[in-house]
C-alpha positions as CSV (number, residue, x, y, z in Angstrom):
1,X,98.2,177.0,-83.8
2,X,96.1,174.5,-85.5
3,X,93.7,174.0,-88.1
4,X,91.6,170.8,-89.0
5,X,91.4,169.2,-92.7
6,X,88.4,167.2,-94.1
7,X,88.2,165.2,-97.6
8,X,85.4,166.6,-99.7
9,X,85.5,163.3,-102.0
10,X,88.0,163.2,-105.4
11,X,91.5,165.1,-104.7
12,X,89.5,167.6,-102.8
13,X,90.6,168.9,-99.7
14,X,88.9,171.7,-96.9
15,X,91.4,173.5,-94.4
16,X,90.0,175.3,-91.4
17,X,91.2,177.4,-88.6
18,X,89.1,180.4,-86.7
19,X,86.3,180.8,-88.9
20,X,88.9,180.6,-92.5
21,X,88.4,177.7,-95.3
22,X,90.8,177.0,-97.9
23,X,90.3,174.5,-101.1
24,X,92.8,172.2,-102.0
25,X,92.2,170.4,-104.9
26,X,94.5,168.8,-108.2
27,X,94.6,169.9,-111.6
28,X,92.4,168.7,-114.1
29,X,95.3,166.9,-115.4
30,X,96.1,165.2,-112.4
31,X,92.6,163.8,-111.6
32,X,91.2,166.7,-109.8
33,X,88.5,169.6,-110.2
34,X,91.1,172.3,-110.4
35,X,88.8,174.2,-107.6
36,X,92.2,175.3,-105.3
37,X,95.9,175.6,-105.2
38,X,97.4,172.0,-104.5
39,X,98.7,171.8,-101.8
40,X,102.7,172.1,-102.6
41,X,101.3,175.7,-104.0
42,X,99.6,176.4,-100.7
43,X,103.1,176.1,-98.8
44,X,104.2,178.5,-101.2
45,X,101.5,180.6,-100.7
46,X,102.2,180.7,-96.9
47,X,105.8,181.0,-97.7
48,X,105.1,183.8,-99.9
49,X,102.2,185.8,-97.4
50,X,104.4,185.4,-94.7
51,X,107.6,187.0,-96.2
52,X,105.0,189.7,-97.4
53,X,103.9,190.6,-93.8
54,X,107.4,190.8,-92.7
55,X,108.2,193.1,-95.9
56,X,105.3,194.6,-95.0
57,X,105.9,195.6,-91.5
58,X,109.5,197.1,-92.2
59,X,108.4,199.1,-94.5
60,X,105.3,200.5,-92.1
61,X,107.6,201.3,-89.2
62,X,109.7,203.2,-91.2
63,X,107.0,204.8,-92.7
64,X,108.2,203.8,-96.2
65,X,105.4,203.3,-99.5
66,X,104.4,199.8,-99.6
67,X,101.7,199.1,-102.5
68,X,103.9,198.1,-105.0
69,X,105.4,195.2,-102.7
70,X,105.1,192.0,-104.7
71,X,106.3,188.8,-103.6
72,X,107.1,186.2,-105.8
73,X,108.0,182.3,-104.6
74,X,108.8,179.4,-107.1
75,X,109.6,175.9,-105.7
76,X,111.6,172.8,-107.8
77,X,110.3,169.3,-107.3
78,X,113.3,167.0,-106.2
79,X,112.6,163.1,-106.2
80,X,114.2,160.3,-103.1
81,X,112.0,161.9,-101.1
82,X,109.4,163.9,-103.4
83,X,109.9,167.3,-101.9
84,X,111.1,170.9,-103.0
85,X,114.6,171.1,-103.5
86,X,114.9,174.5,-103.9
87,X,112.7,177.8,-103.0
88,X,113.4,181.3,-104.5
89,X,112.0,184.1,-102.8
90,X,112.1,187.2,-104.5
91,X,110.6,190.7,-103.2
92,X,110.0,193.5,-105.2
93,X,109.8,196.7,-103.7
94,X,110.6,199.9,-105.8
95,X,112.7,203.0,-105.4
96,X,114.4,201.8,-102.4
97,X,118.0,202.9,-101.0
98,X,120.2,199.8,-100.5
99,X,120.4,200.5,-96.6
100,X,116.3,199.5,-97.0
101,X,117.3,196.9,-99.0
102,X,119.0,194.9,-96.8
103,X,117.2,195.9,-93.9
104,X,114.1,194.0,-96.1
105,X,116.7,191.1,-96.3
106,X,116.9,190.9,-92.8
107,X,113.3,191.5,-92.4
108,X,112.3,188.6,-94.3
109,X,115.4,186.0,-93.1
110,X,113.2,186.5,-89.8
111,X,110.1,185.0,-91.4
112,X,108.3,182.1,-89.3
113,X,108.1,179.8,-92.3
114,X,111.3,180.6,-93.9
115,X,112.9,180.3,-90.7
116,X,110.9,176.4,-89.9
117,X,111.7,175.6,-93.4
118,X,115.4,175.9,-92.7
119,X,115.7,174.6,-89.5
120,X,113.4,171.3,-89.8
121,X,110.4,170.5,-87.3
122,X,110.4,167.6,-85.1
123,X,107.4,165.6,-87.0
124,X,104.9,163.1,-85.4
125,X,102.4,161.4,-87.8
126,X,100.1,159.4,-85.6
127,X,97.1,157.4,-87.4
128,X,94.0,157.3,-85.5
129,X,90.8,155.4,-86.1
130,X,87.2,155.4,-84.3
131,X,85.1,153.2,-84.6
132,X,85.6,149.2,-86.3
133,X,86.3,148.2,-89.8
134,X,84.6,145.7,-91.4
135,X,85.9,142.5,-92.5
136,X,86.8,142.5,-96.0
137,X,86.3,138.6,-95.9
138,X,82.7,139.7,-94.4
């Protein structure tokens, strides 16, 4: 899996993988044009999809209603690193027995993100350049 990212100038930001763009931009308050999520709302957005398709799929293979399945995420910022220091997940799906319920749980504790985001990737940031810089002395 990959996806490339190119600056678009300001705090503006294009994602794209397989043919699929996503905007990341600021707020106006922050500097930005407010034209896309920022990016700590994007993980949540991924967070939030991905929990959905898992929600999703249990409730397909059991051949269970799934149109009113909402997903809602909500991330707090913590500070020494700037991160989020806490998610909360919660899926709504109504009229469910609690034998569903937890198989949801279960479901959704299987999640790809959910299950990266508690078990920490190995990270490698490398910086790359092409080409030569100019002399700021000149």
């Amino acid at each position: 899996m990959e996806l490339r990212v190119r600056y678009l100038g300001g705090h503006k930001f294009e994602a794209s993988s397989r043919g699929h763009v996503i905007i990341s931009d600021q707020p106006w308050d922050n500097g930005g044009g407010d034209s896309g999520m920022t990016p700590p709302e994007q993980v949540l957005a991924s967070l939030g999809a991905r929990v959905g398709y898992y929600a999703s799929e249990y409730l397909r293979l059991r051949g269970l209603p799934d149109s009113d399945l909402e997903i809602r995420v909500a991330g707090s910022k913590g500070e020494h690193p700037v991160r989020f220091a806490s998610l909360a997940i919660e899926v709504s799906v109504p009229y469910l027995n609690e034998c569903h319920q937890h198989g949801i749980q279960r479901a959704v504790e299987s999640c790809l993100i959910h299950n990266t985001l508690l078990n920490a990737p190995a990270v490698d940031v490398k910086v790359c350049t092409s080409g030569v810089l100019a002399s700021a002395a000149g």
